[in-house]
N, C-alpha and C positions, 0 to 999 in steps of 0.2 A: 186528076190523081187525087184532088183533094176530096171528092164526090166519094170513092170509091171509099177510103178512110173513113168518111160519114157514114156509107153503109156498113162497113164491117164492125162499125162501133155498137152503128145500129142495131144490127143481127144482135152480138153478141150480149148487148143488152135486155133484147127482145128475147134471148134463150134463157137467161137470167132469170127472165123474169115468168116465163111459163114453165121455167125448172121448180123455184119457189110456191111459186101456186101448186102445181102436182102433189110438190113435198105436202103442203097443206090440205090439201085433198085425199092425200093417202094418210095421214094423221089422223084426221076429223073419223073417215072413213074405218079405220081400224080403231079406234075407240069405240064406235059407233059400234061393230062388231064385238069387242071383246063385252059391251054393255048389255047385247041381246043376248052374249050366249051366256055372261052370267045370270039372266034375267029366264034364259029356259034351262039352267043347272040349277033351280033355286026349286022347280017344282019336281 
């Protein structure tokens, strides 16, 4: 029973943490985009 608690902590941790990254990922990425398209509205 106690294996099972270990995994579920695990998981939940493990979704945490590739939740966080994504969010970061879709950040960066949408910056990245609002930079290009003010950089082709410039000409």
């Amino acid at each position: 029973m106690s294996s099972f608690f270990i995994f579920v902590s695990f998981f939940l941790n493990f979704r945490r943490i590739i939740i966080s990254l994504l969010f970061s990922f879709y950040t960066k990425f949408r910056l990245n985009n609002e930079f290009i398209i003010n950089l082709f509205d410039k000409e």
